[in-house]
Structures are given as structure tokens and as C-alpha cells.
C-alpha positions as CSV (number, residue, x, y, z in Angstrom):
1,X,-34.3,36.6,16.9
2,X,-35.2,35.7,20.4
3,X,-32.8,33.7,22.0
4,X,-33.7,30.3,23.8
5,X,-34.1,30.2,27.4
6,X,-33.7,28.1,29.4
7,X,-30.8,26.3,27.2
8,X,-28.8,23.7,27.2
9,X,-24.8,23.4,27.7
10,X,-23.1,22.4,24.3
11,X,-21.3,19.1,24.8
12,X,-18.0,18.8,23.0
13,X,-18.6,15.4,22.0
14,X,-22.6,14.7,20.4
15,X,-22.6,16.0,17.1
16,X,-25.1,19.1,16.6
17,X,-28.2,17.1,15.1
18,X,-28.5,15.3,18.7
19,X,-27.9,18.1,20.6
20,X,-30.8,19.5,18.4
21,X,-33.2,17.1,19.4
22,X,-32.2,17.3,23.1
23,X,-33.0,20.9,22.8
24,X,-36.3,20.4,21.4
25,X,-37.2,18.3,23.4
26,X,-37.1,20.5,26.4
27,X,-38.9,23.5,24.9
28,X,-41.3,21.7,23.0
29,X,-41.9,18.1,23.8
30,X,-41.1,17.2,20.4
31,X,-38.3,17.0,17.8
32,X,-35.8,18.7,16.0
33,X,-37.8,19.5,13.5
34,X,-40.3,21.9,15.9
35,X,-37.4,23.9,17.0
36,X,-36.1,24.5,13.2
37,X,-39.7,25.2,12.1
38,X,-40.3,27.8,14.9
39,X,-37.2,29.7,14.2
40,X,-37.3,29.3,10.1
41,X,-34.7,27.0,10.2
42,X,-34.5,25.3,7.0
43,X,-34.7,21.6,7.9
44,X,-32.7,20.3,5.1
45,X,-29.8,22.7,5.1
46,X,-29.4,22.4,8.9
47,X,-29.2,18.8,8.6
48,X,-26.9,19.1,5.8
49,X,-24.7,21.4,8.1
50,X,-25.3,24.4,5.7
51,X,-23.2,27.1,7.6
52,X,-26.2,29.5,7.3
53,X,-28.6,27.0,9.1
54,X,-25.9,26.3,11.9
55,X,-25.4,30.3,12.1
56,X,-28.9,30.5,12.8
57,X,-29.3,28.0,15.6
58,X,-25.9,29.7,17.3
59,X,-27.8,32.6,17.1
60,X,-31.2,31.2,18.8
61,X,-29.5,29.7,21.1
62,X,-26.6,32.6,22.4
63,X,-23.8,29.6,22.0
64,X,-20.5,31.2,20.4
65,X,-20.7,29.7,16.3
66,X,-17.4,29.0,16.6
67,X,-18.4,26.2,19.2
68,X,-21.2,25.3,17.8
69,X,-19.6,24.9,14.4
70,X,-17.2,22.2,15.7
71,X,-20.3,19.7,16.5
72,X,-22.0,20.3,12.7
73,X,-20.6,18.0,9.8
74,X,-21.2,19.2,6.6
75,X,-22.5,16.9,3.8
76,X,-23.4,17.5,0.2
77,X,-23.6,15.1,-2.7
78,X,-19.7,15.1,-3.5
79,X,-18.4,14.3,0.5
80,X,-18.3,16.3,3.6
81,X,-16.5,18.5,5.9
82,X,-15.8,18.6,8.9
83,X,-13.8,21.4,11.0
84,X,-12.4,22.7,7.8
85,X,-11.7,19.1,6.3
86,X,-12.9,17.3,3.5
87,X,-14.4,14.1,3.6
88,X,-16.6,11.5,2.4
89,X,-19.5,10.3,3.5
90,X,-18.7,6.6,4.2
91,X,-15.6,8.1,6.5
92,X,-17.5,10.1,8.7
93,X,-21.9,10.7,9.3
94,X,-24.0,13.0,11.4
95,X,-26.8,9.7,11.8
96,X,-26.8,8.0,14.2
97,X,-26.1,4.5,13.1
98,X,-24.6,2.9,16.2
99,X,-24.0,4.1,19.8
100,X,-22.8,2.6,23.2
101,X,-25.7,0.6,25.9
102,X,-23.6,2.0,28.5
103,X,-23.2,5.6,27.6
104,X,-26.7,5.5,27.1
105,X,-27.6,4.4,30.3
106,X,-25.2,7.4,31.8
107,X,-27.3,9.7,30.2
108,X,-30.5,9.0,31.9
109,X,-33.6,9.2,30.0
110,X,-34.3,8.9,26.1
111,X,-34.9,12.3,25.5
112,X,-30.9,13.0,26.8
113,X,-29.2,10.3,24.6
114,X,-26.8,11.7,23.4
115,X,-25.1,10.8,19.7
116,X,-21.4,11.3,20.0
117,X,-19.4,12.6,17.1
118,X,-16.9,9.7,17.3
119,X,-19.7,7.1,16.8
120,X,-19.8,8.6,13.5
121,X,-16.4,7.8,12.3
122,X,-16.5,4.3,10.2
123,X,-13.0,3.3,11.6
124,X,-14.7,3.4,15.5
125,X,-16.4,0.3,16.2
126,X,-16.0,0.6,20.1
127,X,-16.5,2.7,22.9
128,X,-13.3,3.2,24.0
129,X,-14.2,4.4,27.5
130,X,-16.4,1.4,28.5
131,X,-14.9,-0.7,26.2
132,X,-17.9,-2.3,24.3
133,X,-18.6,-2.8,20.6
134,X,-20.7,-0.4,19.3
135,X,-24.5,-1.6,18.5
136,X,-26.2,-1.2,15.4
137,X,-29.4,1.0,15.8
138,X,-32.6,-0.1,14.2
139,X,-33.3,3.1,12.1
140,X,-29.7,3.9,10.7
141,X,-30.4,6.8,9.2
142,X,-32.1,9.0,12.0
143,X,-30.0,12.0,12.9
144,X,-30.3,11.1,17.0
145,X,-30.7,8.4,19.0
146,X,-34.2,8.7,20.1
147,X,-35.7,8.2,16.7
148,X,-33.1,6.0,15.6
149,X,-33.8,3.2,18.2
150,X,-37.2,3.8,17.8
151,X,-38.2,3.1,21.2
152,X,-36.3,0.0,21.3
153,X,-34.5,-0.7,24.5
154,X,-30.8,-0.3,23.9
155,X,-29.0,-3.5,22.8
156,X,-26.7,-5.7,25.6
157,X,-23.2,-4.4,25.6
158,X,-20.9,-6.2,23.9
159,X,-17.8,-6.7,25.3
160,X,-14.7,-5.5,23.4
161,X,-11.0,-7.3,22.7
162,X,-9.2,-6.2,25.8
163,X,-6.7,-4.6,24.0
164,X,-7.9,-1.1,23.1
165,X,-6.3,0.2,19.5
166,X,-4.1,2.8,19.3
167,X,-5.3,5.1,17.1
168,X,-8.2,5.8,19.0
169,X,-6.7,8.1,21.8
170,X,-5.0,9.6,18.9
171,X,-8.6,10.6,17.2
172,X,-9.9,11.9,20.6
173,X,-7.2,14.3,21.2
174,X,-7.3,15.5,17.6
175,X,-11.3,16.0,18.3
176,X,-10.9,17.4,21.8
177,X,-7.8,20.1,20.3
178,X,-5.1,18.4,22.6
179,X,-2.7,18.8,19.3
180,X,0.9,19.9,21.0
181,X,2.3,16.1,21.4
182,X,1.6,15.9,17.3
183,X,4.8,15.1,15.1
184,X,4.5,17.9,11.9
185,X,4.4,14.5,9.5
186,X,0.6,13.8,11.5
187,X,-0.2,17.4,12.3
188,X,-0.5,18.0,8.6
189,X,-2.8,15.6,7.5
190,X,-6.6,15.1,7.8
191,X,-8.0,12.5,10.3
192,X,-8.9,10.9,7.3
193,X,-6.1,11.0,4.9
194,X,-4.4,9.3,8.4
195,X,-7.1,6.7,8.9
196,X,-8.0,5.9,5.2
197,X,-4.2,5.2,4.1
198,X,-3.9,3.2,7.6
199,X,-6.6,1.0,6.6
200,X,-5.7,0.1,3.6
201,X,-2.0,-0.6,4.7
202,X,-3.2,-2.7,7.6
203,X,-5.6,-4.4,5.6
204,X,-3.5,-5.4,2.9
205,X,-1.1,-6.4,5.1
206,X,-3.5,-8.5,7.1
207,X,-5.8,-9.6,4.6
208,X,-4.3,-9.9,1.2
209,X,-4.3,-7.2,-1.6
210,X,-7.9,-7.7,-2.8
211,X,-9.4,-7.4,1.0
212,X,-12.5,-6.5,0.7
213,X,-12.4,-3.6,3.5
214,X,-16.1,-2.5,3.6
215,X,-17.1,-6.0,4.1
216,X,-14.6,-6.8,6.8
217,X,-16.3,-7.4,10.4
218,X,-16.0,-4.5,12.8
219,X,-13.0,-6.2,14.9
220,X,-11.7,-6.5,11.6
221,X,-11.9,-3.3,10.5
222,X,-10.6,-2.3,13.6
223,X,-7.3,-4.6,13.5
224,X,-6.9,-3.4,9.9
225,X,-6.7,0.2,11.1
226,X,-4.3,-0.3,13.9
227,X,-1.9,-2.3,12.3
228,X,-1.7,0.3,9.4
229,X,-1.6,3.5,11.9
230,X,0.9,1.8,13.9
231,X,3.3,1.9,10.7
232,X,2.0,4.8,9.1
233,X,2.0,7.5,12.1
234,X,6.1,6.5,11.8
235,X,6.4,8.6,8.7
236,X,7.7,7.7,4.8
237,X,10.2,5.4,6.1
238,X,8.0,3.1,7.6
239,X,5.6,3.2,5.0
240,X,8.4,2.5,2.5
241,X,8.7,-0.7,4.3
242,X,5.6,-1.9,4.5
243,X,5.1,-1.1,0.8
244,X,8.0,-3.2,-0.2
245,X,6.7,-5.8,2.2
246,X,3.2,-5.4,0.2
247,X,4.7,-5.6,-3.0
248,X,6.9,-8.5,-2.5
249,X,3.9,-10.6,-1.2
250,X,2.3,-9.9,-4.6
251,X,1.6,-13.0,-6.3
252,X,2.7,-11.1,-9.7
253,X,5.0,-13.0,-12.1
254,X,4.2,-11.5,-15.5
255,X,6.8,-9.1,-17.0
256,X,3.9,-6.7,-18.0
257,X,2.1,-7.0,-14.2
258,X,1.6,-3.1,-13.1
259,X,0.9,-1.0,-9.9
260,X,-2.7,-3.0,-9.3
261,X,-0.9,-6.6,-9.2
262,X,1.9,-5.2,-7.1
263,X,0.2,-3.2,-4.5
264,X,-3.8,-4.3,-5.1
265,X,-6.8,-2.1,-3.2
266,X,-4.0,0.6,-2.4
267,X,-3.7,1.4,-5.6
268,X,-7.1,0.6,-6.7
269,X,-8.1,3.5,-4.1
270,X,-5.3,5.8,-5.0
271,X,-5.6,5.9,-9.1
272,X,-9.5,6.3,-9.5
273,X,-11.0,6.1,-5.9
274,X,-8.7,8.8,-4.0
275,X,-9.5,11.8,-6.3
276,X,-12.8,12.6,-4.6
277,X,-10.9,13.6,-1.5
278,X,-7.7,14.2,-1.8
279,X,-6.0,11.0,0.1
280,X,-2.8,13.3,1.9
281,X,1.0,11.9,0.8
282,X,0.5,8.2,0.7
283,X,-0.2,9.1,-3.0
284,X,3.2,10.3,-4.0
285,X,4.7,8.0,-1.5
286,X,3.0,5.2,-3.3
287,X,4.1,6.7,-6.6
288,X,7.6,6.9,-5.9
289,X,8.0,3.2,-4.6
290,X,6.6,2.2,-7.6
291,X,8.8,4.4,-10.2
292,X,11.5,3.0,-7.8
293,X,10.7,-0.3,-8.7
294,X,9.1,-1.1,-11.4
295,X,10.2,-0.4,-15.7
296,X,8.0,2.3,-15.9
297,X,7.8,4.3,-19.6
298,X,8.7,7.7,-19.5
299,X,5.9,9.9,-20.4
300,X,3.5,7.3,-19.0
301,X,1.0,8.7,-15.9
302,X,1.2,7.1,-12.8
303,X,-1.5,8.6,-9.8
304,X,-1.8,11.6,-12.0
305,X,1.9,12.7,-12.1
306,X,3.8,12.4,-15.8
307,X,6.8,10.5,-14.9
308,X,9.6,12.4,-17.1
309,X,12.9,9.7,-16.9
310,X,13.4,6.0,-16.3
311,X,14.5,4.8,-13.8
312,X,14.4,0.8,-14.6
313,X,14.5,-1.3,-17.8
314,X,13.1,-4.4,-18.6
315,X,14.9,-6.8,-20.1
316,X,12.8,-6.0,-23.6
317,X,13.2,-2.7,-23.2
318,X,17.0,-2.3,-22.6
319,X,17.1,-4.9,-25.9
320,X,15.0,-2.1,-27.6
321,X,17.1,0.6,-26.4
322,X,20.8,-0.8,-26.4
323,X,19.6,-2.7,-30.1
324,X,21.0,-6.4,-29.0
325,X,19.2,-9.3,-29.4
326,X,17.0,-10.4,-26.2
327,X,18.4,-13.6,-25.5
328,X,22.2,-12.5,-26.3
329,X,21.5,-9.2,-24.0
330,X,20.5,-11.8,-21.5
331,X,23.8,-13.8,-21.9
332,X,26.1,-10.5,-21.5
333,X,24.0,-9.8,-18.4
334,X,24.7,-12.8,-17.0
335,X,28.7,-12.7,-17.6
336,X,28.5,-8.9,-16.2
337,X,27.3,-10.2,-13.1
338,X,23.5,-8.1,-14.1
339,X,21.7,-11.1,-13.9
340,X,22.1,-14.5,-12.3
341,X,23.8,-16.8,-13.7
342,X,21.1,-20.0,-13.6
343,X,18.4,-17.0,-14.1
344,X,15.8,-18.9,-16.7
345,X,14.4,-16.8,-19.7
346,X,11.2,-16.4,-17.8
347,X,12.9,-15.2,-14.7
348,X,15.4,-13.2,-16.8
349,X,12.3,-11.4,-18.4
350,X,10.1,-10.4,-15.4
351,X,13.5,-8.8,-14.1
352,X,14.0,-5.1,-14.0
353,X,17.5,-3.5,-14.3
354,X,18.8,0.5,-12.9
355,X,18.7,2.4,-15.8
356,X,21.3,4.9,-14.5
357,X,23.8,1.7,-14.0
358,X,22.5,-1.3,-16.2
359,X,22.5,0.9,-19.4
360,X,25.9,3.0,-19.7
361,X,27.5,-0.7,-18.6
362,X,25.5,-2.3,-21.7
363,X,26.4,0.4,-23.9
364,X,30.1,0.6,-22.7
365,X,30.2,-3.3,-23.7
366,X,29.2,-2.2,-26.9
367,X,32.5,0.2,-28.0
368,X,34.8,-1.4,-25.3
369,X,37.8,-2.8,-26.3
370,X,39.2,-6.7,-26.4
371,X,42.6,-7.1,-24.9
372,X,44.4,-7.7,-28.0
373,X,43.8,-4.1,-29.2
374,X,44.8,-2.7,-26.0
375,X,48.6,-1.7,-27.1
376,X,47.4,-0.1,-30.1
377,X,44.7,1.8,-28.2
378,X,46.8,2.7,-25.3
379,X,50.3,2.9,-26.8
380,X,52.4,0.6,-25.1
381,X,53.7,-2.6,-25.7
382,X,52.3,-6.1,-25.3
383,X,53.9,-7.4,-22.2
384,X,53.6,-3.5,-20.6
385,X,49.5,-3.9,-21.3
386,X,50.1,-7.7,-19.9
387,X,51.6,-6.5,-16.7
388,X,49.2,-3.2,-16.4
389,X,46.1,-6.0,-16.7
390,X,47.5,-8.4,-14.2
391,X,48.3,-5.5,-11.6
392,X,44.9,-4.1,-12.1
393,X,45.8,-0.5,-13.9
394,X,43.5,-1.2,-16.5
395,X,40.7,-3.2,-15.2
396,X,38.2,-5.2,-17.6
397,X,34.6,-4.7,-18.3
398,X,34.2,-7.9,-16.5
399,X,35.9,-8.3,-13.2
400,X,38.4,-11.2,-13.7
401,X,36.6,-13.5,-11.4
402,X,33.2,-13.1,-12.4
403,X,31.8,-15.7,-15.5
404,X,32.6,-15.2,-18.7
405,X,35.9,-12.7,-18.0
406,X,38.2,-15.2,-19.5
407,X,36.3,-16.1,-22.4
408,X,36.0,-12.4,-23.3
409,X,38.2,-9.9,-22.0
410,X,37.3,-6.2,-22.8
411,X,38.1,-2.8,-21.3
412,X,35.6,-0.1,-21.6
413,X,37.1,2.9,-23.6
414,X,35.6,5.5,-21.0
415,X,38.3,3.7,-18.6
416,X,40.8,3.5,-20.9
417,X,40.2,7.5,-22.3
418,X,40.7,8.3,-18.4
419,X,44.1,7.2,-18.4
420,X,45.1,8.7,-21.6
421,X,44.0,11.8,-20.1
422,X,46.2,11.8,-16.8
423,X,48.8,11.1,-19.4
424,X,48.0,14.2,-21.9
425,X,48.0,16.7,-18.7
426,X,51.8,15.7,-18.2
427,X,54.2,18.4,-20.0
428,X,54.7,18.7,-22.8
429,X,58.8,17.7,-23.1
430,X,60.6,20.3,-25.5
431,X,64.3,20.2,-26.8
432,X,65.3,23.1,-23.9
433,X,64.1,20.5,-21.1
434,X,67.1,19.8,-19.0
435,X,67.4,16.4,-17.8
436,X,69.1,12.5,-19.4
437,X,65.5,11.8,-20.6
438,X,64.2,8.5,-21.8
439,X,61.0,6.5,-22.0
440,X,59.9,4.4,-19.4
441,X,60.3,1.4,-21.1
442,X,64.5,2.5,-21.4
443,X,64.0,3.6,-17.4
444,X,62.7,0.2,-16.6
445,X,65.7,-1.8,-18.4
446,X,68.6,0.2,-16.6
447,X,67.0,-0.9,-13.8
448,X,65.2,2.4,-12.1
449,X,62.3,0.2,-11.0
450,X,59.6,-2.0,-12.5
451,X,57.9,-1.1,-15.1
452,X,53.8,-0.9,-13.2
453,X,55.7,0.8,-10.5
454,X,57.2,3.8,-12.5
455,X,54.1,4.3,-14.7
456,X,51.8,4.7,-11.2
457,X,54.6,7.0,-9.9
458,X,54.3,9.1,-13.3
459,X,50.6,9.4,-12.8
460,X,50.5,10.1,-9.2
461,X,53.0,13.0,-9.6
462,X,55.1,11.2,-7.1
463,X,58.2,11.6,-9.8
464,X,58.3,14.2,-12.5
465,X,57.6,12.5,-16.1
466,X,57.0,14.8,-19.3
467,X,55.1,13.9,-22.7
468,X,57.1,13.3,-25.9
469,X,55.0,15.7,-28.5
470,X,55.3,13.2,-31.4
471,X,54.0,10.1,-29.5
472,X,50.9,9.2,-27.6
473,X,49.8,7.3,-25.1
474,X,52.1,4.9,-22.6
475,X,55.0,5.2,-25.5
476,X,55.3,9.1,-25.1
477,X,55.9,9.0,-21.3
478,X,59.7,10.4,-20.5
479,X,62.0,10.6,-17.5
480,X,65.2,11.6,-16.6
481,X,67.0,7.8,-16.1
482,X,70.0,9.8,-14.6
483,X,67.7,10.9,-11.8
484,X,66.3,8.4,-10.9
485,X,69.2,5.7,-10.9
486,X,70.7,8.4,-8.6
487,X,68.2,8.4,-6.3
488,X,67.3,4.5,-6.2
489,X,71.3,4.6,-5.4
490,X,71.1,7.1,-2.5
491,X,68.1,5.0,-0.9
């Protein structure tokens, strides 16, 4: 193929199509479509950014197709690409639908407008070097800006808000390669997974969860953006925040309301919209706040991903699962501190309870022990269980201050098989064991110390204590009386 001469530089920023034109222009007076047509360029597939059509337009004009590569965007009936990225076609287009006055005017004549790449982004609505608003061009869908103002004079510049957004300088490094300052969390993502979830952050945050972002004015759009990328280029944390900010401005009061109450367009774009284009981590970021927070079913599907355990209950469905009566479950919530205590039945039921806390507590109530069994179960006297509960050795299901501890005091037998274990690891006490050995109980009345005092010691290893083999519990505890009189003498 014989190669163009004279040509013209590539410039890093206008988008292939325009350069196209330009180049047209100068060899034949008129458009694209005569340069393509001369060198059996398929029209279609080079505006579509076909990589054979762009191969064959490096090769007319001796550019490098790596270089010229980076000014084609690629464009097919499911989305795009760009530079080795997907994405859709609202996020970023090769026409040129809106341009700068006063770039224009820098570039001299209409036949060296140039359409830059950045115009085509949705989330740029200014010129960041001259800071205007971008202007609308008659003939949107033109692919430069010679046809697409159709010999209209360009608009008047339109000054922008004085302060410029920050995401912008961010866009224009990633475009012009300056990558190095880049934290890995941005580095990995697509310019528009970053700008996408930013939007919709910002313009939730700003505007309410059903904001209408596609109809939002360019200033708008624009606020929306940078409030988002100002959280989001933070990292998880950040986000974290902002989605429990999101989710607690919900207007959601119904015990059944899911994800789209709680979070609104975010998750509207996320379940059904995001799949297209795969939207970068805000998805399973999204997806964990909300296993994190709301009574989701195991085995039910949330953003694609099977979620395998629970991680909160309901109040229905811990009544389900524990088998106690709704409004009674409420009531023993309430008296072990779970829920509070003026809590309504309506506000009890839009509630949701940790599942790795809430339950075993429930189920522990359920098989604990009332005080009045406690000698039997622990095998010790009255007045020793008395003094143990009052000391706080055994402690209650319900903490002694909280509502509803006096009415109903219980012990939860996990708590109470823990310290029949520390007292079934003692030895075992045989005939052969030397020593004047009693129970503590006989210890306590010679007066070798009180009674809560020697029974910690025994348990703590702190003096040596063996296990009568034909008693259990508290009762089978022995120690040598002699001993210890001596030594509470010596001291």
C-alpha cells in the first residue's frame, strides 16, 4: 500500500475519526469517507474501530498501530472498548457530540477542529483547560466536528463553576499514561468501573436513591461524580461508609424491604444493569454490606453470588428457627438486653439480630438452668451456690442489673459445664494420698478461709485440691485442712 505523504502528526488527544477527517481533508478536499474509499477502507468497520480497519489506516499512513490504536474506540452492539477496556456506549463515544468554543478557536480553521477523546466521556461536561462547559453540537452523531456543527459558528463559551472537579486530572493522566502516582486499589480498575460506581455513590448521596442520573443537568452530573470519586478513590473503607450513610437515609421501614429500598439505583445498576460490563469491586463490596446488614436467607442470590450462611435473623425468623412464640421471643429479647426495652412490635419486627451471637444466647435460654436447681446441677449446697452467685463465679444468663434478671434468674449450662470441667481435671484423690484431707465445705468451718475464696484458689491451681471419685461437682472437691491451717498460721 502506498503510504500518505505529506501526513499529518497523530495528536494524543482527538480520537482517530477526527484525525481521519483532518487528514482527508488535506489530500483530498473532502472527507473521511474519500480517504477510506481510496485505500479500501471499509467505512463501517473503521468507524466502528474494527482492528483491521485501524491496522489499515496505520499502515497508509506510516504511524506506529500501537499509537494509532490508542485514539480508536471500539464499538459494537453489546458496548465498547477502549485501550483494552470494556465499555458501554453511553460511558464513552467516538461522535462528536459536544466540544469546547475555545479549543476550537486554537485550532484555526474548520478543517483542523479537532474532536478530543475526553469530550467523549459522558462524565466530562467541561473543558478543564479553559474552563468552559462543553456545547452541544447540532449534528450529534457526526464522527468530527466539521460535519457535526454543520457549518454553524461555534457556540459562546460558557463559563464553568470555578472550582474544577477532581476526577478530571485524574482521567487525563490515566489517558496521557502518567500512571506511577496511582494507589494499586485505582490502578486495577477501568476508568469506567471508577467513574460509573463514583456516580452513582455521589448521586445518591446528593440526590436521593431514585436520582434519575441520565437526566441530571451537566453541573449535576458533574457534582455527582466528584462527590462519589472523592469517597471512592479512598478504597473499601470509605465506601463502607458512605454505603452505611446510603442505607441509613433509606426511607425503608418494612421488615421484608430488600437491597433496592436500602441502597436504590446502586443496586438497581448492580443486580440487572452492571452485567453488561462488568462494574469492578463495588459489586461485592456492595454485596457484603448488605449480607452484613440485612436477614438475608441462606441459599438466596444476592449480585450473582449464592450466599452460603446467615449472618442476621429477623425477628420471625429466629422465632422459626429457635421454635418460641414471636411475641414471647420478643419479651426474652428485651430482658437479655437484644432488644430495647420500650422497642414496639413494629419496631421489634423490622429489627435484625447477629446470628453468630443472638442465636446460641436464645438457644442457651432454652436448656439453661433456674437458680433453684443450681445445687443439684453443680453439687454444692444452697448457701455455697448463694455465695458463688452473689461473688459472681457463676454468672446468670441475664446480667443482674439488666430487666428481667430478678424475675427470672438462669445460668446457661455451657457456663455451668465449664466449671464442672476445671473441676473433673483436678486428681483424682485415692486412699494412698498423703495428706489430713477434707471437703471444702469442712476447710471453710475450721476456719482455713472463706468458702468463694478457697474454691477460686482450687481452680486457679494456687493450692493443691484433689477429686473425691465417688462425688461430683463442688461436693467432691478435697484438701488437706492440716495444710492449710498451717500456713494461714505462719502468715
Amino acid at each position: 500500500m502506498r503510504a500518505l505523504w505529506p501526513t499529518l502528526a497523530l495528536d494524543p488527544e482527538e480520537t482517530l475519526l477526527s484525525y481521519a477527517d483532518r487528514l482527508s481533508m488535506l489530500h483530498t478536499g473532502r472527507g473521511m469517507e474519500r480517504l477510506l474509499k481510496d485505500y479500501g477502507i471499509h467505512r463501517e468497520h473503521f468507524v466502528s474501530g474494527r482492528p483491521d480497519a485501524v491496522a489499515a489506516l496505520a499502515e497508509a499512513t506510516g504511524h506506529a498501530l500501537e499509537d494509532v490504536g490508542r485514539a480508536a474506540i471500539r464499538v459494537s452492539r453489546w458496548g465498547g472498548e477502549f485501550r483494552g477496556e470494556d465499555c458501554s456506549k453511553s460511558f464513552l463515544s467516538p461522535q462528536a457530540k459536544r466540544y469546547c468554543p475555545a479549543c476550537l478557536e486554537e485550532d484555526g480553521d474548520y478543517t483542523d477542529w479537532r474532536f478530543r477523546l475526553v469530550w467523549g466521556f459522558r462524565h466530562v461536561q467541561r473543558c478543564d483547560r479553559h474552563g468552559l462547559w462543553l456545547a452541544p453540537a447540532s449534528r450529534g452523531t457526526a464522527t468530527n466536528l466539521r460535519v457535526a456543527l454543520n457549518d454553524v459558528t461555534p457556540a459562546t463559551p460558557a463559563r464553568a463553576d470555578p472550582a474544577s472537579p477532581e476526577y478530571l486530572p485524574w482521567l487525563d493522566n490515566r489517558l496521557q499514561g502518567r500512571t506511577a502516582q496511582e494507589t494499586p486499589w485505582m490502578a486495577g480498575q477501568t476508568l469506567e468501573q471508577v467513574l460509573a460506581a463514583s456516580e452513582m455513590i455521589g448521586g445518591i448521596l446528593q440526590h436521593g436513591h431514585d436520582v434519575p442520573l441520565t437526566k441530571l443537568s451537566p453541573a449535576k452530573t458533574e457534582e455527582a461524580t466528584d462527590i462519589g470519586f472523592s469517597i471512592y478513590k479512598e478504597g473499601r473503607t470509605a465506601i463502607e461508609e458512605a454505603l452505611d450513610t446510603i442505607r441509613q437515609s433509606s426511607q425503608a421501614s418494612a421488615v421484608q424491604a430488600g437491597p433496592l429500598a436500602y441502597y436504590g439505583k446502586l443496586f438497581d445498576w448492580l443486580d440487572r444493569r452492571g452485567n453488561a460490563i462488568e462494574p469492578g469491586p463495588i459489586r461485592d463490596i456492595l454485596r457484603d454490606h448488605i449480607v452484613k446488614h440485612s436477614a438475608v436467607e441462606p441459599g438466596t442470590k444476592v449480585l450473582g453470588v449464592e450466599i452460603k450462611e446467615r449472618h442476621w435473623h429477623t425477628l420471625q425468623s429466629l422465632s422459626d428457627t429457635v421454635g418460641i412464640e414471636r411475641r414471647r421471643l420478643a419479651r426474652l429479647l428485651k430482658s437479655l438486653g437484644e432488644l430495647p426495652s420500650d422497642a414496639t412490635e413494629t419496631e421489634s419486627g423490622t429489627m435484625v439480630f447477629d446470628a453468630v451471637t443472638t442465636l446460641p444466647l436464645v438457644e442457651a435460654f432454652g436448656t439453661a438452668i433456674p437458680l433453684r436447681d443450681l445445687p443439684v446441677y453443680l453439687g454444692g449446697t444452697r448457701s455455697q451456690l448463694e455465695v458463688l452467685y452473689r461473688n459472681g463465679t457463676v454468672q446468670p444468663l441475664i446480667p443482674r442489673k439488666k430487666r428481667g434478671s430478678v424475675r427470672k434468674v438462669v445460668f446457661a449450662r455451657a457456663h455451668l459445664d465449664d466449671l464442672l470441667g476445671q473441676i473433673a481435671r483436678l486428681p483424682e484423690m485415692a486412699a494412698s494420698t498423703p495428706g489430713d484431707l477434707h471437703p471444702l465445705s469442712y476447710a471453710s468451718q475450721r476456719g482455713a478461709g472463706r468458702f468463694e475464696v478457697l474454691f477460686a484458689a482450687c481452680l486457679a491451681g494456687n493450692i493443691p485440691a484433689f477429686r473425691h471419685p465417688r462425688k461430683t461437682g463442688i461436693g467432691s472437691i478435697t484438701v488437706n485442712v492440716g495444710e492449710l491451717l498451717a500456713a494461714k498460721a505462719a502468715n
